[in-house]
N, C-alpha and C positions, 0 to 999 in steps of 0.2 A: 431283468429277469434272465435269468440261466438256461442254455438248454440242456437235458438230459443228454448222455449221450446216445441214449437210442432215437431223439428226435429227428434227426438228421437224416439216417438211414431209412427210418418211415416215414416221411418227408417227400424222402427221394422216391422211394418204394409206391407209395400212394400214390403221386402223379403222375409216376411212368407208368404206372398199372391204369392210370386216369386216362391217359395220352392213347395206348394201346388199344382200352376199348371204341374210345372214338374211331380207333383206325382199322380196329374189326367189325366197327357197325357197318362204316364204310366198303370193306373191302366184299361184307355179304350182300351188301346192294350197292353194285358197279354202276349202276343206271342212274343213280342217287347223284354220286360222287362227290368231292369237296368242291365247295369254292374257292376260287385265290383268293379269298379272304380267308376264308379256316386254315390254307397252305400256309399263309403267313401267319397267324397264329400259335400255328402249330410249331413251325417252326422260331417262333422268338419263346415258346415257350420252352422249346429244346437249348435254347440258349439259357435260359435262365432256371433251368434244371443244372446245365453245364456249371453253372458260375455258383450254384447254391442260392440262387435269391427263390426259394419257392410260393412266397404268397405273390411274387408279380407271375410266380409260374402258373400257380392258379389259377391267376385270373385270365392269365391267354387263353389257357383250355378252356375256361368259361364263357369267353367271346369266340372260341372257334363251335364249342356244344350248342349256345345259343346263336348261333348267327343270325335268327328273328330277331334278338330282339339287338344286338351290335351292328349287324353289318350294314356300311351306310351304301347309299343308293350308288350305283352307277359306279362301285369300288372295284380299282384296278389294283390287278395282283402285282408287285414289285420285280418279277422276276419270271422267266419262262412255265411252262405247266411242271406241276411234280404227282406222283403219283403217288399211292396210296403204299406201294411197297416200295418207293425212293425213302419216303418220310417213316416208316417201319424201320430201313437199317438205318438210316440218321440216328436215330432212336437208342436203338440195338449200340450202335458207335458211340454215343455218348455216355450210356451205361456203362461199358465195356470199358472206358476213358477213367472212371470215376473212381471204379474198384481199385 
């Protein structure tokens, strides 16, 4: 199967617009905040926006939106704390990268 060439752009378009809401639900309720497990999610998902693979992008956002029913017990985050507006311009920077 082929893809169009508008696939790609709305692709991109859709997940980062996916990515962003998650990180506005976030950012309206500070007290909420992410877990290191949605930080890395989130961010392997920005990785795989970066590279073009969008259905593994999907599905990262899909384990970091759902983290009831993904995140396993007692999971340590890989890497120091990140914050809701670290992970926004990551975001912002890989978009920026792409154009």
């Amino acid at each position: 199967m082929t893809q169009s060439p508008q696939s790609v752009p709305t692709a991109r378009r859709d997940l980062s617009q996916r990515i962003e809401r998650l990180l506005d639900l976030h950012r309206a309720d500070p007290v909420q905040g992410l877990t290191g497990y949605q930080v890395d999610k989130l961010l392997d998902a920005m990785d795989h926006l970066q590279g073009g693979h969008f259905s593994d992008c999907e599905w990262m956002v899909l384990n970091a939106e759902r983290r009831d029913l993904f995140e396993p017990r007692n999971y340590m985050r890989r890497g120091g704390p990140i914050d809701v507006g670290t992970l926004a311009a990551r975001l912002k920077l890989v978009l920026a990268n792409e154009g």
